[in-house]
C-alpha positions, 0 to 999 in steps of 0.5 A, a space after each residue: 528213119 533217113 532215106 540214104 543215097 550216095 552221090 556226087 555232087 554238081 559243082 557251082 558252076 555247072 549248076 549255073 549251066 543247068 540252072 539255064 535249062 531249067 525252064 519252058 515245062 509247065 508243073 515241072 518241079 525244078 530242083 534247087 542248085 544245092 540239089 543237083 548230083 549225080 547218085 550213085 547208089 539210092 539206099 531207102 530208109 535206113 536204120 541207124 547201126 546200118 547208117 554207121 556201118 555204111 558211113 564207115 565201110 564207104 571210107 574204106 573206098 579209094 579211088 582217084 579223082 576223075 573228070 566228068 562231063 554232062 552231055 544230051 537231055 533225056 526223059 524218065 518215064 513210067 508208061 507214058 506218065 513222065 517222071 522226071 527230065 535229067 542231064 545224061 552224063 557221058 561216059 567214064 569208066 571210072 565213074 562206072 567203077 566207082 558206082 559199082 564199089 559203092 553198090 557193093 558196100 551197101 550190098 554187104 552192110 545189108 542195104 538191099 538195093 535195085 540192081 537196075 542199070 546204072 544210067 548216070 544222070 543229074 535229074 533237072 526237073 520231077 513231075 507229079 502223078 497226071 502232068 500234062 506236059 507232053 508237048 511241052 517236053 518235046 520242045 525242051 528235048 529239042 530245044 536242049 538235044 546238044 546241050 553239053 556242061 563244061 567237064 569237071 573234075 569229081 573230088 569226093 563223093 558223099 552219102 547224102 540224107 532225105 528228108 520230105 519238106 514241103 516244096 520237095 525233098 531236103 538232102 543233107 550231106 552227112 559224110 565226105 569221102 575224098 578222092 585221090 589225085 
């Protein structure tokens, strides 16, 4: 059974301007080119009647493309353990609407999903359980604290599947979904 999320995805070239970010903390677990995106709904395992049903009711959304810039670094933490080290994403109300229609699609297919804050992010790095990084990380927040991409323009979004590979998770894009002009 496929882990699900929903996304947008990071166009070429502000992988290549995250891509320079993406050095200087030890047993950090950079992530690829290919998997940078900003999620917008995290869905879990989910079976495959509810994946149909999940592909066909996130069609039904429609919405307008909209720009989107990357601004700050920030740390994830759990406790004083970190997770993860990620590029915050500025805000935009229609991001915010366009997650808050995509939460609300999985929440009627049945999909139980967190209802945490929503805290736009493309994650740079993950951690393992017990890194010692803790210095390390200061300097890369510092070193990164202005940090600013170029703005892009989100074309479409995309329900994306996950499947554990052997240096870190495999994303599959499964559907497109375009947005309008």
């Amino acid at each position: 059974m496929p882990r699900l999320f929903v996304a947008l995805p990071v166009p070429e070239e502000i992988a290549d301007e995250l891509a320079a970010l993406q050095s200087g903390v030890p047993d950090a677990r950079w992530q690829t080119a290919e998997n940078l995106h900003v999620t917008l709904c995290f869905c879990d395992e989910v079976q495959g009647a509810v994946m149909r049903d999940l592909e066909e009711e996130l069609g039904d959304i429609s919405g307008p493309q909209f720009s989107l810039t990357l601004a700050g670094v920030e740390q994830f933490s759990t406790g004083k353990q970190p997770r993860a080290l990620v590029a915050l994403v500025q805000k935009s109300e229609r991001l915010d609407w366009l997650q808050q229609k995509v939460a609300t699609v999985a929440r009627n297919c049945g999909i139980g999903i967190e209802r945490r804050k929503f805290r736009p992010h493309v994650t740079l790095a993950r951690f393992p359980v017990g890194a010692e990084t803790g210095h390390h990380i200061a300097q890369f927040m510092a070193s990164h604290s202005t940090f600013r991409s170029a703005p892009w323009v989100a074309e479409h979004f995309s329900l994306y599947s996950s499947r554990r590979g052997r240096g870190g998770p495999i994303y599959t894009e499964e559907t497109m979904y375009h947005l309008t002009f």
